[in-house]
DOKOL-319802 format. One line per 3 residues: their letters; for each residue z, y, x of N, C-alpha, C. Coordinates in pm, 1 decimal, decimal comma. Example, Ala and Ser with C-alpha at 12.3 -4.5 7.8 and 13.67 -1.06 7.14 Angstrom:
! DOKOL-319802
as> 780,0:-569,0:1319,0:780,0:-450,0:1230,0:780,0:-330,0:1320,0  708,0:-225,0:1285,0:714,0:-106,0:1367,0:787,0:3,0:1290,0
This chain:
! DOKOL-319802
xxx> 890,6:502,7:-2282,3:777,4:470,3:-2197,9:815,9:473,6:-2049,4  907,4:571,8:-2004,9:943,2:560,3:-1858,9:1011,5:444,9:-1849,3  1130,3:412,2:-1970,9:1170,5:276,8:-1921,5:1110,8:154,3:-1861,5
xxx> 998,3:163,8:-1991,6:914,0:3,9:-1956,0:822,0:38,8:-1856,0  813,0:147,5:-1735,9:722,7:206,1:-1650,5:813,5:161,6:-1515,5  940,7:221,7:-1535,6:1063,1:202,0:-1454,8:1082,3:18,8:-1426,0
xxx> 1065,7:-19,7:-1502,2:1091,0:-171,5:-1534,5:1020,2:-222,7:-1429,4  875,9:-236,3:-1481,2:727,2:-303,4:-1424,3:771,8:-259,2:-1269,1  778,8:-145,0:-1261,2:792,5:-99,4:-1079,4:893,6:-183,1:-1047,7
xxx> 984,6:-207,3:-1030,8:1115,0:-236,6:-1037,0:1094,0:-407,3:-1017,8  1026,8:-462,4:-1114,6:994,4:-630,2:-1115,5:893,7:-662,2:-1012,8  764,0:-516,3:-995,6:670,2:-527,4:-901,9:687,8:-577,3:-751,5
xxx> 807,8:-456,2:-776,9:847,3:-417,7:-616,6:981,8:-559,4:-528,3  1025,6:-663,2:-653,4:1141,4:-705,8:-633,4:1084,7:-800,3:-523,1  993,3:-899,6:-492,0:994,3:-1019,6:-420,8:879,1:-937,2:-293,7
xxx> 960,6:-808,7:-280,4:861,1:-791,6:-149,3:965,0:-750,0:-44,5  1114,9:-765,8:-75,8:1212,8:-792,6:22,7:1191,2:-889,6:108,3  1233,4:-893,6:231,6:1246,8:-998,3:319,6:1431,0:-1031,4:213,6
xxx> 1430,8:-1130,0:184,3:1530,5:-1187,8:110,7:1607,7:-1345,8:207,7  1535,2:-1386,1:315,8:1566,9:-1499,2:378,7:1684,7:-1462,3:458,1  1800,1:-1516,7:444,8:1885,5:-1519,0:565,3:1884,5:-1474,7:690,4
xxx> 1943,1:-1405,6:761,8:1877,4:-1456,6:934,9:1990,8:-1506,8:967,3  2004,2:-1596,4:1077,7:2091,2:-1727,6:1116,5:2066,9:-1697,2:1266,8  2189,0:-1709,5:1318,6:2207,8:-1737,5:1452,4:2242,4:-1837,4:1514,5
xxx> 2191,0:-1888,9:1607,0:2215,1:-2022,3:1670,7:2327,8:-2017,9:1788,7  2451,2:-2088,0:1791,1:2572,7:-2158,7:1849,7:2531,4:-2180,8:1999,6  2615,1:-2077,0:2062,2:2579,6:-2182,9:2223,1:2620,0:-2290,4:2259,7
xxx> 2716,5:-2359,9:2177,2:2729,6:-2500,1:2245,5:2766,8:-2566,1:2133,6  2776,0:-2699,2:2136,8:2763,9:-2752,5:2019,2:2847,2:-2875,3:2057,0  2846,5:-3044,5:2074,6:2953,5:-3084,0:2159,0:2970,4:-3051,4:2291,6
xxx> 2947,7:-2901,4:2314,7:2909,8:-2836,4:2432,8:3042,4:-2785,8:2467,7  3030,0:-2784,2:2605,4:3213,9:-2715,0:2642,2:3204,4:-2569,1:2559,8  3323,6:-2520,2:2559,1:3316,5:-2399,1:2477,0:3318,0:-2304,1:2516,2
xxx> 3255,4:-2236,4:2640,4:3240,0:-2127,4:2705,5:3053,0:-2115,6:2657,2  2995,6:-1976,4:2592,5:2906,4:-1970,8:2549,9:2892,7:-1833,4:2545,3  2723,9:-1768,8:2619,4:2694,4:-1653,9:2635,0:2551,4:-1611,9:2561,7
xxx> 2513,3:-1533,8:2499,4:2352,8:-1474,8:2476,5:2336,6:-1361,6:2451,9  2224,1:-1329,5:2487,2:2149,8:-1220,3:2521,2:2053,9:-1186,7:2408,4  2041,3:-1302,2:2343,4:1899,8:-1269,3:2205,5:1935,9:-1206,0:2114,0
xxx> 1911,0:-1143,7:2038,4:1934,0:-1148,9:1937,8:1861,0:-1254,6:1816,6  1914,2:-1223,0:1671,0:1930,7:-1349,4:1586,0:1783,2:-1316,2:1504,7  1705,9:-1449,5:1503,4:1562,7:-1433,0:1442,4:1583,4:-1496,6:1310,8
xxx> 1524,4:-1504,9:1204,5:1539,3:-1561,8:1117,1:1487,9:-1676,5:1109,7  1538,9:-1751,2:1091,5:1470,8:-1888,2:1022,6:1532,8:-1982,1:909,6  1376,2:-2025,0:867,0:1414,1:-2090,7:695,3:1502,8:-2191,7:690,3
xxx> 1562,7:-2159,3:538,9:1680,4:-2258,3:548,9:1677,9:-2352,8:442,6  1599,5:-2434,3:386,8:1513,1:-2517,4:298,0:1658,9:-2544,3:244,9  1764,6:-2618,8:298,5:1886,2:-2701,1:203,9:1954,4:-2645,4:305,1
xxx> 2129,4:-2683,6:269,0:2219,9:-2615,5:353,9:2266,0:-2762,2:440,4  2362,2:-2749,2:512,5:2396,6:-2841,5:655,7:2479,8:-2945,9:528,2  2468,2:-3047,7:521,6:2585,7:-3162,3:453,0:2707,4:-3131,6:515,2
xxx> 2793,9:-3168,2:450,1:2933,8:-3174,9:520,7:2986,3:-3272,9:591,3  2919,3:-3395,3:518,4:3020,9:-3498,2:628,0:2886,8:-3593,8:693,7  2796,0:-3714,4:648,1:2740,2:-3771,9:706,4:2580,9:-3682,1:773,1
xxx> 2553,5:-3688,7:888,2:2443,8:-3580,6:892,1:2320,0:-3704,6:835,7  2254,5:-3626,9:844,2:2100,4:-3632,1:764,1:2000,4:-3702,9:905,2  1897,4:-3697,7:823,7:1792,4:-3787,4:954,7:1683,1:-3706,2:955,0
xxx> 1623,6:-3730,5:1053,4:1474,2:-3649,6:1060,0:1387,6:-3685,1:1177,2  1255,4:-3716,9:1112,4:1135,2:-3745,5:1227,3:1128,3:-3640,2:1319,1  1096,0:-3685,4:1415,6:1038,2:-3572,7:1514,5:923,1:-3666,2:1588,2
xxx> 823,4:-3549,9:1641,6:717,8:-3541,3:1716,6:727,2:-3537,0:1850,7  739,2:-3624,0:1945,3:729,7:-3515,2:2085,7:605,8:-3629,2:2130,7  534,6:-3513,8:2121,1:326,7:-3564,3:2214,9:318,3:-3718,0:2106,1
xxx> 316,2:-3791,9:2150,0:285,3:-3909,9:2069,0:375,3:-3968,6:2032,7  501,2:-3962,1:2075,4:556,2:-4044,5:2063,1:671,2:-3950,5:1923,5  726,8:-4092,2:1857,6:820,9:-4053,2:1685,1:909,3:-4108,1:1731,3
xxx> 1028,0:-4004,9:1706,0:1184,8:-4074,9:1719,4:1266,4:-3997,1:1591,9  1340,6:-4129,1:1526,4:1443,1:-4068,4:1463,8:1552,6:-3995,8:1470,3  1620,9:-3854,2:1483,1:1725,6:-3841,3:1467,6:1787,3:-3774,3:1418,0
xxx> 1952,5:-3806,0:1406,1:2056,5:-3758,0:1292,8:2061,6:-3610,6:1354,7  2121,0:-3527,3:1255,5:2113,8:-3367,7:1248,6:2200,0:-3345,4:1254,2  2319,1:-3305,9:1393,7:2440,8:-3240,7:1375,9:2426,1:-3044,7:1343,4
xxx> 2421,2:-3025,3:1252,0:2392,8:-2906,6:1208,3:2536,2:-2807,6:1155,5  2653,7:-2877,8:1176,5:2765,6:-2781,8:1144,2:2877,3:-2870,3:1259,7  2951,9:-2754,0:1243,3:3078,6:-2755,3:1395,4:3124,9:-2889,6:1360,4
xxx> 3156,4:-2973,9:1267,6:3217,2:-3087,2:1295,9:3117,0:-3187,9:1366,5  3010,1:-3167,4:1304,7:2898,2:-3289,3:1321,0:2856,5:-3254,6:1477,7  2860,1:-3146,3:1526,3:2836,7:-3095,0:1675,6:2922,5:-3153,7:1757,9
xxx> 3077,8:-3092,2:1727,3:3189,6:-3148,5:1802,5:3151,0:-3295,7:1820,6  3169,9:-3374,2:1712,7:3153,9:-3530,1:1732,5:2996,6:-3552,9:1803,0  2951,5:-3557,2:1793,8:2785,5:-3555,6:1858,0:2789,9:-3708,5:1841,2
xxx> 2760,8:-3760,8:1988,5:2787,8:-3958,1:2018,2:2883,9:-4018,2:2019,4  2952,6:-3937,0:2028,8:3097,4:-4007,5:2065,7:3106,8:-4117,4:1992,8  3209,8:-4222,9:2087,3:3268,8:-4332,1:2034,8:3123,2:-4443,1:2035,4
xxx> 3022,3:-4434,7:1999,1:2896,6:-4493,4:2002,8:2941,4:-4612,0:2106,3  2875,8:-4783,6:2092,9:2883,3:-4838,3:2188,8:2711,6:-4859,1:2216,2  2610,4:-4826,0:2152,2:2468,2:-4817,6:2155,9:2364,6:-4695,8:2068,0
xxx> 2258,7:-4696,9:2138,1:2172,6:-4614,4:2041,7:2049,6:-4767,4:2050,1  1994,7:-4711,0:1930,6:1838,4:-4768,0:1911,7:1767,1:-4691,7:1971,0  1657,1:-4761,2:2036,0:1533,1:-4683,7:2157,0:1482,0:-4590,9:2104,8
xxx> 1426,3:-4567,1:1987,6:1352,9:-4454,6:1938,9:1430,1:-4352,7:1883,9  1564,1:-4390,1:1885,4:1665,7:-4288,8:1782,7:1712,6:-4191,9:1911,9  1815,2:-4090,8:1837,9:1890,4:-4007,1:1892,6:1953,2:-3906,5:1774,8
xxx> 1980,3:-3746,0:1876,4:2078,2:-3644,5:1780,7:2004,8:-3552,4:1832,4  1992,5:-3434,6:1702,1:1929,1:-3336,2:1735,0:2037,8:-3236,2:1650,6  2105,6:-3138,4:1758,3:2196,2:-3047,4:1734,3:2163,9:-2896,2:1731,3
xxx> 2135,8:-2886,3:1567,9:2144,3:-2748,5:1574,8:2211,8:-2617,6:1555,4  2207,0:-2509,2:1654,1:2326,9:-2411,8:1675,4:2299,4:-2313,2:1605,3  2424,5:-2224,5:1588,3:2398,3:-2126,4:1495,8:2383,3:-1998,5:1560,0
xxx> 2352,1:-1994,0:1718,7:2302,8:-1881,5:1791,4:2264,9:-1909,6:1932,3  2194,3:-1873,3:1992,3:2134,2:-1886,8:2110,3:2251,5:-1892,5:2271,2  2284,5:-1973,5:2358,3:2346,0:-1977,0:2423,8:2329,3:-2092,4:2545,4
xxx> 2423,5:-2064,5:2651,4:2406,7:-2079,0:2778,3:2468,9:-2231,1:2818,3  2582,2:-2255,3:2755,3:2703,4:-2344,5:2739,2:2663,2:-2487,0:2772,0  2719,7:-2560,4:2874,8:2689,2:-2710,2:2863,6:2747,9:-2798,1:2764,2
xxx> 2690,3:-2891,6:2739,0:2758,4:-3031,7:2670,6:2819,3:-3065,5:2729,5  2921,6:-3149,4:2709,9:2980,8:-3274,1:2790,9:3042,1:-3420,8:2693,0  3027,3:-3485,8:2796,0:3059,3:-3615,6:2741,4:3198,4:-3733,0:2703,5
xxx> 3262,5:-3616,7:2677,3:3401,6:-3668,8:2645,8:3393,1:-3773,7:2498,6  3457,1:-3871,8:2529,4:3447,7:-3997,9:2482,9:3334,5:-4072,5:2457,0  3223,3:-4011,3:2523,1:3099,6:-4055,5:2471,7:3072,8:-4201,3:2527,1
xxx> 3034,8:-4337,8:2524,6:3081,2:-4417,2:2577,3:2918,9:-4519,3:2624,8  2782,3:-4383,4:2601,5:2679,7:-4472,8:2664,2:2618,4:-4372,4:2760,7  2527,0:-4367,1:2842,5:2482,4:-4234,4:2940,2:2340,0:-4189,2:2867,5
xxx> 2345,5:-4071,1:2830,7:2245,0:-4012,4:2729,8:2164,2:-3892,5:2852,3  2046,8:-3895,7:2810,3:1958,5:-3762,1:2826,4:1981,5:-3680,9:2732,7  1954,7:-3544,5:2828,2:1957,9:-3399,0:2698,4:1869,8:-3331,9:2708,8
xxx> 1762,3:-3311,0:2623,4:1679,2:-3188,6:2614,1:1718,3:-3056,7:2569,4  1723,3:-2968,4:2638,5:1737,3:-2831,1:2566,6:1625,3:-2761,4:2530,6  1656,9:-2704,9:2401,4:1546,9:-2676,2:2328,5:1534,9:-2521,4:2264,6
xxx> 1452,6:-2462,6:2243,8:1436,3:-2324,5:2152,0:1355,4:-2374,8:2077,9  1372,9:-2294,8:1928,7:1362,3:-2374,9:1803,2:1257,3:-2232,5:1701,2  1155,0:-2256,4:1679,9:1105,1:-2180,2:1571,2:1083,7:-2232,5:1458,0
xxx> 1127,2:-2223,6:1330,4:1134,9:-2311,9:1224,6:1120,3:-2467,9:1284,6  1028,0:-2553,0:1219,1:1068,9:-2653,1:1265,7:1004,7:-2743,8:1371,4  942,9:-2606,6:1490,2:836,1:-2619,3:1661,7:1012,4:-2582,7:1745,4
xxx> 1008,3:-2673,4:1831,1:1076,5:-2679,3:1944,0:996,3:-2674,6:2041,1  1067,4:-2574,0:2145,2:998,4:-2624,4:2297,6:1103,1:-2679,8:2395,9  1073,5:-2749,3:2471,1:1192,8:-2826,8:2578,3:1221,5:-2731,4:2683,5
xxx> 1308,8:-2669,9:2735,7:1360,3:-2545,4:2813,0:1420,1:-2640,7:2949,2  1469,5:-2730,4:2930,0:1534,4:-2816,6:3018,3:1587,6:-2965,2:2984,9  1579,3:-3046,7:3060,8:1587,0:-3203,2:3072,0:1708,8:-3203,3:3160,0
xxx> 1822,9:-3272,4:3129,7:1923,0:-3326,4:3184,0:1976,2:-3472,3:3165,5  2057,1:-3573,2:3306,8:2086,2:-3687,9:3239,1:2280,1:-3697,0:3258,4  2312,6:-3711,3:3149,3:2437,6:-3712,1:3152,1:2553,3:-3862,2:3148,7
xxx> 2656,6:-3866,7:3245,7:2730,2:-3949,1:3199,1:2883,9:-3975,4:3123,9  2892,4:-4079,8:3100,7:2969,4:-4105,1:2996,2:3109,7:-4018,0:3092,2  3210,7:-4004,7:2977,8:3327,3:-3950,6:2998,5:3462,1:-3988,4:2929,4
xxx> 3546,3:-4074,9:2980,8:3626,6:-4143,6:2918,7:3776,0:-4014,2:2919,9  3789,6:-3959,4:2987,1:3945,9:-3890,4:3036,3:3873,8:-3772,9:3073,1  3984,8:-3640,4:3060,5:3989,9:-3514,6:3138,1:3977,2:-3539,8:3256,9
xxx> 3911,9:-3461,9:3295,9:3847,2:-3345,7:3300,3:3730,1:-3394,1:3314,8  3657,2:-3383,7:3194,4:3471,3:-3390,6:3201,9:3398,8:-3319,4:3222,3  3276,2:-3339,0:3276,8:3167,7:-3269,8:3368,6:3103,9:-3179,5:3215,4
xxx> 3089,3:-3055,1:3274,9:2983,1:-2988,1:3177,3:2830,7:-3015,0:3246,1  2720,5:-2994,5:3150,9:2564,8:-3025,1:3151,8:2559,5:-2867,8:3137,2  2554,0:-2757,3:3165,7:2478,0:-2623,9:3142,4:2339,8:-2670,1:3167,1
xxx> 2246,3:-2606,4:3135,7:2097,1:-2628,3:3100,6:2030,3:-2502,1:3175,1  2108,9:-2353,4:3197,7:2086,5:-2257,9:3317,1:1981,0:-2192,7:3257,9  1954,4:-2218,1:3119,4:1867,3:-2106,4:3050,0:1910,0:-2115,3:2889,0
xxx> 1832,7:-2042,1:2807,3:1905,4:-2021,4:2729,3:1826,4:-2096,3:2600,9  1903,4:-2196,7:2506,4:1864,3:-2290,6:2411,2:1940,8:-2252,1:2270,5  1857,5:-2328,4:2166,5:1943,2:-2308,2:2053,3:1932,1:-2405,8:2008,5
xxx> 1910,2:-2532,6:2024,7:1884,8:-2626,1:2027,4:1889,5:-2779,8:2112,0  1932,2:-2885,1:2130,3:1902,5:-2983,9:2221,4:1907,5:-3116,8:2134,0  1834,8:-3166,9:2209,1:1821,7:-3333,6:2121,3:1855,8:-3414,5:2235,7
xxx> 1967,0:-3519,1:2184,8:2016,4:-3626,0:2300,3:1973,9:-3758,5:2283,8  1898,6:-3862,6:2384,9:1853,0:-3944,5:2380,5:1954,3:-4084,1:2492,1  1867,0:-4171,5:2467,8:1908,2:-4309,6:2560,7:1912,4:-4239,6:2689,5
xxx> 1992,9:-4248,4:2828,0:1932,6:-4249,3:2948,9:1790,4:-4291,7:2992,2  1739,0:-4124,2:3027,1:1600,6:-4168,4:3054,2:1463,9:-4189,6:2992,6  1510,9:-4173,6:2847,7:1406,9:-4176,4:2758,3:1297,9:-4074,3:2798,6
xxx> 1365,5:-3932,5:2816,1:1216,9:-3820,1:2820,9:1179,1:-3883,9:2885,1  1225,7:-3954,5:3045,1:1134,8:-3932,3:3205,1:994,6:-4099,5:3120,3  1101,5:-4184,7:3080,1:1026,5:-4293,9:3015,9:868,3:-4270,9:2959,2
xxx> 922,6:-4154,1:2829,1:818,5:-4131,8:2756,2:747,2:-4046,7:2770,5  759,3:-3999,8:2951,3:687,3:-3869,1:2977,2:688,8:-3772,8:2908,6  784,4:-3724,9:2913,4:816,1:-3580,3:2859,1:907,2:-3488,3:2894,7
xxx> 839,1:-3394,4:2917,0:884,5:-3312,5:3044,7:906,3:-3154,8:3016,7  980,6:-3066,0:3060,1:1022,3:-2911,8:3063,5:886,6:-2884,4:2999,0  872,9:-2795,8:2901,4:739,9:-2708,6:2838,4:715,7:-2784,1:2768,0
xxx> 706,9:-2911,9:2727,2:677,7:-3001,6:2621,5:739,6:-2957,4:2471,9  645,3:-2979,0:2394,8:628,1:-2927,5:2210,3:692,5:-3055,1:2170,6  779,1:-3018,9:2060,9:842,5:-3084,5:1955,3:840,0:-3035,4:1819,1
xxx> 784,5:-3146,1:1716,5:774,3:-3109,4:1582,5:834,3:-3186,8:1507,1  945,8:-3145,7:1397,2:981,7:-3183,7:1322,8:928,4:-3242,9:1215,0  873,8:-3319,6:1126,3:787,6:-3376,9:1065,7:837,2:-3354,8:905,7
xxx> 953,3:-3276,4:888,1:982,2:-3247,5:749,8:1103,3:-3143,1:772,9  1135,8:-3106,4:681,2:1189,0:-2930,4:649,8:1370,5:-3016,6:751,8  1428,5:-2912,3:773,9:1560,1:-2943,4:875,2:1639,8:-2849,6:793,1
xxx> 1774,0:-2925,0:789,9:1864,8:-2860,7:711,7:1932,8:-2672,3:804,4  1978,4:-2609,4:758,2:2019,2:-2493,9:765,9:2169,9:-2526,3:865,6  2171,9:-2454,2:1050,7:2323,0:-2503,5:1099,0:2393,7:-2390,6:1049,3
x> 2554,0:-2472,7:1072,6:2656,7:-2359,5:999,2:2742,8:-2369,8:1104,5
């Protein structure tokens, strides 16, 4: 009788662990590689894990306006970001996510069109915009870093000019419109 008493407690008590991962977000991502933070690591859900080679797509929300973009969510897909690109489509872009909170600029080595960068902090799948930058292309050493001068775990890169275009500005909400893969 204690067994099957022992048991029941035991099965009762099992799914009242916090059992979710916690994940830290990357300070830089095709970001130069000097990277600092101060946060510590919050948890967030990790619905599927990062693909390995082609990244994935995903709607996003910002105020009215829907743009598609690909998910660099692990160090290769980060490193490469745009590069090599000779165009984006107007509504598209990259949304890079890190695996810990940090300070670190992007830069645009081989990138070969001039992109905007939002930096972003990320709660499951609500972004807020921390900072707007416009970056240019970078063919040869020594390329310019983008630091953002606060601290992101997150940034989504667009056409030159798109935020200022689509009015969207520092403090502005971003929603992901379906579950985002897990960065590694």
């Amino acid at each position: 009788m204690r067994g099957i008493v022992a048991l029941l407690l035991v099965a009762a008590t099992a799914g009242c662990a916090d059992s979710s991962p916690v994940r830290e977000v990357s300070g830089t991502a095709a970001p130069s590689p000097n990277a600092t933070s101060s946060r510590t690591a919050t948890p967030v859900p990790s619905p599927w894990p990062c693909p390995e080679t082609d990244p994935p797509s995903v709607r996003l929300l910002l105020g009215d306006k829907r743009v598609t973009a690909e998910v660099a969510c692990n160090t290769a897909q980060r490193s490469k970001g745009l590069m090599s690109r000779t165009s984006l489509p107007e509504s598209q872009g990259m949304l890079f996510l890190l695996e810990r909170p940090g300070t670190g600029g992007f830069w645009m080595k081989n990138t070969l069109i001039p992109l905007s960068i939002a930096y972003m902090r990320r709660s499951g799948r609500d972004f807020e915009i921390v900072s707007i930058l416009d970056m240019e292309p970078c063919r040869a050493d020594p390329c310019k870093s983008y630091p953002p001068d606060v601290e992101y775990d997150s940034a989504l890169e667009m056409n030159s000019g798109w935020f200022r275009g689509a009015s969207v500005a520092v403090g502005a909400k971003v929603r992901a419109e379906g579950p985002l893969p897990d960065p590694q």
